[in-house]
C-alpha positions as semicolon CSV with decimal commas, in nm:
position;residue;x (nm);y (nm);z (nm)
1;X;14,304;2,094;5,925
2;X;14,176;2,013;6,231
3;X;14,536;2,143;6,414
4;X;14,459;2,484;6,228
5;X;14,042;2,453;6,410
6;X;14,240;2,408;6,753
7;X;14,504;2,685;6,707
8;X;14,204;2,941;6,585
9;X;13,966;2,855;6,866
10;X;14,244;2,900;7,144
11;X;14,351;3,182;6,975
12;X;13,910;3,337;7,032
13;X;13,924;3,181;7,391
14;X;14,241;3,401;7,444
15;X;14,069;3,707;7,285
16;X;13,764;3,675;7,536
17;X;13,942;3,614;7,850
18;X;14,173;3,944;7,766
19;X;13,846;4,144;7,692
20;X;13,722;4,002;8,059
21;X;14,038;4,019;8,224
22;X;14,022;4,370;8,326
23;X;13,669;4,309;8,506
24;X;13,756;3,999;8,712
25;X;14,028;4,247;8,803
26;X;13,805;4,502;8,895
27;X;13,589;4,260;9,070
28;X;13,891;4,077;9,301
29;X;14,127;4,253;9,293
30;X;14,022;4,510;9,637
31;X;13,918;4,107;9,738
32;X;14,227;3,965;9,750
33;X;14,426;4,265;9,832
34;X;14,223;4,282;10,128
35;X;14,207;3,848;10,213
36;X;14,595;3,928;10,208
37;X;14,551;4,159;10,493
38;X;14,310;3,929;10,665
39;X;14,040;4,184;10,671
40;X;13,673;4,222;10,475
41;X;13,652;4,435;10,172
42;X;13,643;4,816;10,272
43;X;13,306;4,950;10,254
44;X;13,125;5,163;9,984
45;X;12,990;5,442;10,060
46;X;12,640;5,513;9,894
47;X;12,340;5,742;9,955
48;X;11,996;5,550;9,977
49;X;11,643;5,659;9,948
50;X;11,328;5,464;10,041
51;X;11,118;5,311;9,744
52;X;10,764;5,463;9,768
53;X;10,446;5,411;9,574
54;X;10,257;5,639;9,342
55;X;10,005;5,698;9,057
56;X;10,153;5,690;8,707
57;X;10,046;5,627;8,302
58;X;10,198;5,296;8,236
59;X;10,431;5,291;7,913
60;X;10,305;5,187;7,520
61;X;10,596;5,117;7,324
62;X;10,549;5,224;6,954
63;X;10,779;5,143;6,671
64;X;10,918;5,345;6,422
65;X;11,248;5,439;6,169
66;X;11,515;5,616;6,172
67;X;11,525;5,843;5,914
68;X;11,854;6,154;5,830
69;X;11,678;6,483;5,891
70;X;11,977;6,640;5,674
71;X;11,928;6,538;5,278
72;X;11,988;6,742;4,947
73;X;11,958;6,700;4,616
74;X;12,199;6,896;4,497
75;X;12,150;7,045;4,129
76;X;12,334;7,253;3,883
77;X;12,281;7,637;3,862
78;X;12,386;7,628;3,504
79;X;12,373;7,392;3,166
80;X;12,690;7,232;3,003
81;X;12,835;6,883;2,970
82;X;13,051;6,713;3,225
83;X;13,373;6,721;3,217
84;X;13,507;6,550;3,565
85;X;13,362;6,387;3,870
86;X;13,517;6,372;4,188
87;X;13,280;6,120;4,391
88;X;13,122;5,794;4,434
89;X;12,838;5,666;4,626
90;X;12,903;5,592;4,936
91;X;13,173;5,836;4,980
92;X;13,210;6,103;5,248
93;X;13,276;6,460;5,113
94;X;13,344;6,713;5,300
95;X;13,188;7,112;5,285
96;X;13,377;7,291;4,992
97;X;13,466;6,995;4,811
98;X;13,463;7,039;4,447
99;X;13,177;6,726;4,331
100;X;13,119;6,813;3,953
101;X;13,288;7,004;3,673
102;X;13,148;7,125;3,413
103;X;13,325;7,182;3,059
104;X;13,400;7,571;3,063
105;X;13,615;7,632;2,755
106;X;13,367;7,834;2,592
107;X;13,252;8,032;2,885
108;X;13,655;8,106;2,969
109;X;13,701;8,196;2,544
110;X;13,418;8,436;2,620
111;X;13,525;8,579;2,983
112;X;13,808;8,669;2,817
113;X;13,747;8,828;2,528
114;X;13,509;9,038;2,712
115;X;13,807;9,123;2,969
116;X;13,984;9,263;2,685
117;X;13,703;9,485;2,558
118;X;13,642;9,615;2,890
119;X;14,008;9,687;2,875
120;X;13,950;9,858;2,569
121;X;13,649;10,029;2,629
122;X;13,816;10,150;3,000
123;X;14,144;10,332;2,775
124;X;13,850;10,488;2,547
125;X;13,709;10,610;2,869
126;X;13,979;10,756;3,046
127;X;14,084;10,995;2,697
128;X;13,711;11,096;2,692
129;X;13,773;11,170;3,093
130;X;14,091;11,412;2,990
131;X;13,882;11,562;2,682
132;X;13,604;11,628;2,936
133;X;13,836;11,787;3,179
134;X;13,992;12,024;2,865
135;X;13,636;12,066;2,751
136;X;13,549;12,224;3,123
137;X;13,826;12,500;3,146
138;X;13,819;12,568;2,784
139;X;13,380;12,673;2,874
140;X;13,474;12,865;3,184
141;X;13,712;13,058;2,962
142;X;13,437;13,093;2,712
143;X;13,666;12,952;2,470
144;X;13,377;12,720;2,339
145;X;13,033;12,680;2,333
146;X;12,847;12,526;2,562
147;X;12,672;12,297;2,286
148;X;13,056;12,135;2,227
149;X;13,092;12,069;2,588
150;X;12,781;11,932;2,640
151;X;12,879;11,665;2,344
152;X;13,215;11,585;2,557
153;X;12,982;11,576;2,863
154;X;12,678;11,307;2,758
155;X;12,976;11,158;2,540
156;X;13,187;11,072;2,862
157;X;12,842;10,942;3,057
158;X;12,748;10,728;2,764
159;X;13,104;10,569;2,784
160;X;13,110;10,479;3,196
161;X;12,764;10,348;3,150
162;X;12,908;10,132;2,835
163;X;13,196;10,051;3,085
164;X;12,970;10,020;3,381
165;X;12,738;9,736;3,192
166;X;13,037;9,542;3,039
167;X;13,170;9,526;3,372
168;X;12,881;9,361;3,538
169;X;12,861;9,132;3,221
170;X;13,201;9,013;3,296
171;X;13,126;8,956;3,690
172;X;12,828;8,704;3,606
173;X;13,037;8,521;3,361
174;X;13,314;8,464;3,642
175;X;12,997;8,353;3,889
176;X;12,879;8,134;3,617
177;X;13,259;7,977;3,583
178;X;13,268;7,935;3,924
179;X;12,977;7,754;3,926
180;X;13,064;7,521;3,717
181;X;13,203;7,320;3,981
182;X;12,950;7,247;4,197
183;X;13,013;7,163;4,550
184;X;12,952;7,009;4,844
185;X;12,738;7,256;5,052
186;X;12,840;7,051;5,396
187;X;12,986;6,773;5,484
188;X;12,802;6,459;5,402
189;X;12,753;6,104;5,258
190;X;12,700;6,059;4,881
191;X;12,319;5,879;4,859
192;X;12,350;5,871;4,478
193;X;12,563;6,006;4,210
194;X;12,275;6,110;3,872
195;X;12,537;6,214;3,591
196;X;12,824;6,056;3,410
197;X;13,138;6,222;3,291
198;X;13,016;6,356;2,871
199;X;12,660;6,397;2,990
200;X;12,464;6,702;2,975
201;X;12,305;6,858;3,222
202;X;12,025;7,056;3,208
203;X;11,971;7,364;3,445
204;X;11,833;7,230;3,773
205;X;11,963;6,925;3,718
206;X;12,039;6,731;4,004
207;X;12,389;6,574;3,999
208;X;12,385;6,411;4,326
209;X;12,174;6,346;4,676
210;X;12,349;6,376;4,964
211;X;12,294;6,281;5,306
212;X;12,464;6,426;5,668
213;X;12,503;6,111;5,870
214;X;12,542;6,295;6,201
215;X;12,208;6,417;6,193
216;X;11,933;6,155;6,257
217;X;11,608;6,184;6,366
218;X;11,321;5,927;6,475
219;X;10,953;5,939;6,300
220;X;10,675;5,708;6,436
221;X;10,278;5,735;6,452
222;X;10,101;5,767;6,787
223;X;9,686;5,795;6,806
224;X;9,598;6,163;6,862
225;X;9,481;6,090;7,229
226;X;9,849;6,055;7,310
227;X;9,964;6,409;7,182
228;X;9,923;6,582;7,476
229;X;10,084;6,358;7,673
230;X;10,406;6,360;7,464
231;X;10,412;6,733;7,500
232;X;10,419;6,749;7,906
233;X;10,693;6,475;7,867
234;X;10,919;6,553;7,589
235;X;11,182;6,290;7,666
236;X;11,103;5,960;7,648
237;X;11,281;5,577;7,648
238;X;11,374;5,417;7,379
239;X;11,578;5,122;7,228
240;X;11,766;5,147;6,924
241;X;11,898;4,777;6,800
242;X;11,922;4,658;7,158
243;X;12,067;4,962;7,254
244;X;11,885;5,191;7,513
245;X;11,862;5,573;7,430
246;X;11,731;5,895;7,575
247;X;11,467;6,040;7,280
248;X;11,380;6,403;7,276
249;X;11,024;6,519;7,082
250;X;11,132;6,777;6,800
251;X;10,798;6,812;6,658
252;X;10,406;6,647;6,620
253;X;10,262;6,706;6,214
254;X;9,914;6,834;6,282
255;X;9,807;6,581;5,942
256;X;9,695;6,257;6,061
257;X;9,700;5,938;5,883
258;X;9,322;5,875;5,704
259;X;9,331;5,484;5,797
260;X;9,499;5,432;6,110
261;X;9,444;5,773;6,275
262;X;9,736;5,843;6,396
263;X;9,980;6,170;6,370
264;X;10,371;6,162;6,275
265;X;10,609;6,259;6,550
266;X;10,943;6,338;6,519
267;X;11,210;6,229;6,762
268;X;11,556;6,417;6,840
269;X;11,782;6,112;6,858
270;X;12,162;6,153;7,021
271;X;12,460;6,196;6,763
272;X;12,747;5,994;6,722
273;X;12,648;5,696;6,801
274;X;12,702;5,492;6,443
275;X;12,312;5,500;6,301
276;X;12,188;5,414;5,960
277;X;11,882;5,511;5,815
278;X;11,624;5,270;5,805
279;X;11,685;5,131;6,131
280;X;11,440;5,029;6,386
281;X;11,343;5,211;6,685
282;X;11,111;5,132;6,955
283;X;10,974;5,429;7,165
284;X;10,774;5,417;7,471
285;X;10,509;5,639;7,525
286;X;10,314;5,713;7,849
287;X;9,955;5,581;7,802
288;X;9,634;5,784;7,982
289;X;9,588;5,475;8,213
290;X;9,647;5,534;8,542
291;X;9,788;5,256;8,777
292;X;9,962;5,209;9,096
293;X;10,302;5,133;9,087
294;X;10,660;5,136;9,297
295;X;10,862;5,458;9,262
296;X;11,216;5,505;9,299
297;X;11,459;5,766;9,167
298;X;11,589;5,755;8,816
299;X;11,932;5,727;8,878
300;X;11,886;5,441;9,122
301;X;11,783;5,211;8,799
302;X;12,134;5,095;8,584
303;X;12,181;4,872;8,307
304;X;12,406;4,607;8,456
305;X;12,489;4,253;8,365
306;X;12,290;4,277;8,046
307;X;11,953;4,345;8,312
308;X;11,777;4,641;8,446
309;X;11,836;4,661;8,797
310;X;11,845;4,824;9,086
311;X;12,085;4,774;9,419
312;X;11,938;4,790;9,788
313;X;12,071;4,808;10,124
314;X;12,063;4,525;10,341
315;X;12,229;4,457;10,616
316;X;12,533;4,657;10,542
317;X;12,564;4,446;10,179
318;X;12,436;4,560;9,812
319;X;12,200;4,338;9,683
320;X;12,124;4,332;9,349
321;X;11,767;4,340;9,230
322;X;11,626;4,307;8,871
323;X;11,358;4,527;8,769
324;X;11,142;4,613;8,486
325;X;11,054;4,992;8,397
326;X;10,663;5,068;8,332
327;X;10,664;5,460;8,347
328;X;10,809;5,795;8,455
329;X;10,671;6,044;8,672
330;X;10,916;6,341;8,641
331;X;11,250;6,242;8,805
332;X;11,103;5,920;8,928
333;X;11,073;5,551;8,752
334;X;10,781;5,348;8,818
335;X;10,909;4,978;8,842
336;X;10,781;4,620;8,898
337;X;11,011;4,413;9,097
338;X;10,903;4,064;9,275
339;X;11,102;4,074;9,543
340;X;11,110;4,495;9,604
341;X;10,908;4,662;9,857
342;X;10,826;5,000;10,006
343;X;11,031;4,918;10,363
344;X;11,377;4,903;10,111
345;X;11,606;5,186;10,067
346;X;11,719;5,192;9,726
347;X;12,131;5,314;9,600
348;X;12,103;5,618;9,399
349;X;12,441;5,755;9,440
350;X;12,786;5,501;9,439
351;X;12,520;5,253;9,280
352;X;12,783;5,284;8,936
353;X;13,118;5,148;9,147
354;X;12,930;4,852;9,390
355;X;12,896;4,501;9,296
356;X;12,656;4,207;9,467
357;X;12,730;4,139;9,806
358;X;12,980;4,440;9,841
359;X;12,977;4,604;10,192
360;X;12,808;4,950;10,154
361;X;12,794;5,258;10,434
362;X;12,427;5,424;10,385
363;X;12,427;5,795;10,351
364;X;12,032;5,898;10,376
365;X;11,896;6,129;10,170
């Protein structure tokens, strides 16, 4: 037992150091190469602006769900029993995919047997057509009245009406058979599956919800004195389960909430990135107070180590400063930073490829 504990935790050691392998390589690798040569590291080169100070609305964070913006109920056009299901919740379908059948023996019996009388009725048609046309040159040779052709006439009309109907009987019948299988109208999750195979279902019945999991949205509430903040800045910062997103506003519901007095919001959130309904969010929302603050570029602050930081110049070397975010104003973050000041020049561009302590060659901007 306690050989198979030994073999399974050197076996996880060996997993981690092959998942951090490639970033100690990253890291000495251009170290060593260049130790070998007896020389420093080469230098980066970076551009660098100075970190100024400025007014801004310090950030609220506000919590809310994530919810799929995308969800049907999808019902049946027509009555019958079930005769096959294709699904299970929790299964993806895709658009087209037949979900439900239902039994169309009868309707089939009854498609046909009106195909046949159409049939029927068509051959009665086409020897009234002929009569007709005998009918015609038999009156412009005053051969007979116009009393007989007139009978031959309304006779032929009353038979391509008769023809006409039966034929548009027969076309709803084959809609009707085609929907009988009921589909998926785009491709989607299955929430819940509401019939059985032998049940009936009633018309407007619904057979099955589903959900499209690549369309997500956020919904929180926000006090009404925030609105028109969120509308001058429709993107905002947020955190999804520890991971930080880019939120776009999709929409405000003018109805607030009677207790708390707040208004729903609705929140674009990106695609693709493996969410679930139900999960958290946490937003952050400029407030209307105003306070002084550090500025710096966006793109100078980067997730690194786990931190939000950003990377100065000093004396030829990137240093590497944690920060914390406290607003936006336009394309600039408002940060607090104990060690930070306005006489720094902050990376904004090479700040992705340097690493503490790396030589760096400032480019002003």
């Amino acid at each position: 037992m306690h050989k198979i504990i030994a073999i399974t935790q050197t076996r996880r050691k060996g997993n981690i150091l092959k998942r951090l392998f490639p970033l100690l390589l990253l890291i000495t690798l251009p170290m060593l190469f260049a130790a070998e040569k007896g020389k420093a590291p080469r230098p980066s080169l970076v551009v660098t602006v100075p970190v100024t100070k400025g007014i801004i609305n310090p950030l609220q964070t506000y919590v809310g769900t994530l919810y799929y913006d995308k969800q049907s109920q999808i019902a049946s056009e027509f009555e019958g029993v079930v005769s096959s299901l294709t699904f299970r919740e929790g299964q993806k379908v895709k658009k087209g995919d037949v979900l439900v059948r239902l039994d169309s023996k009868v309707l089939q019996a009854n498609i046909d047997a009106k195909a046949s009388g159409l049939k029927a009725l068509k051959a009665d048609l086409t020897r009234q057509e002929r009569d007709l046309d005998r009918s015609k040159a038999l009156l412009e040779r005053n051969s007979i009245s116009q009393s007989n052709y007139d009978q031959v006439f309304y006779g032929t009309e009353a038979l391509r009406a008769q023809a006409a109907a039966m034929k548009s009987e027969l076309k709803a019948m084959q809609i009707q058979l085609k929907k009988n299988s009921i589909i998926a109208p785009y491709t989607a999750v299955v929430a819940t599956r509401d019939v059985e195979v032998g049940e009936w279902v009633g018309k407007g019945a619904t057979v099955a919800t589903l959900v499209a999991t690549d369309s997500i949205e956020a919904r929180l509430n926000i006090p009404a004195r925030l609105i028109d903040v969120l509308r001058s800045d429709r993107e905002l910062a947020a955190t999804i389960e520890g991971r930080d997103v880019q939120v776009t506003l999709k929409s405000i519901i003018p109805v607030a909430d009677a207790v708390t007095r707040t208004f729903p919001v609705e929140l674009d959130v990106p695609k693709k990135m493996g969410l679930i309904e139900g999960m958290r969010i946490e937003v952050k929302v400029p407030t209307l107070k105003k306070q002084e603050s550090l500025l710096v570029p966006r793109d100078a602050v980067i997730k690194r180590f786990g931190q939000t930081i950003v990377f100065t110049a000093i004396d030829g070397k990137a240093v590497m400063m944690p920060v914390k975010v406290i607003g936006f104003k336009t394309n600039m973050a408002a940060i607090s930073s104990a060690d930070l000041t306005t006489q720094m020049r902050v990376i904004t561009k090479g700040n992705e490829r340097v690493f503490p302590n790396m030589p760096v060659v400032e480019k002003g901007n």
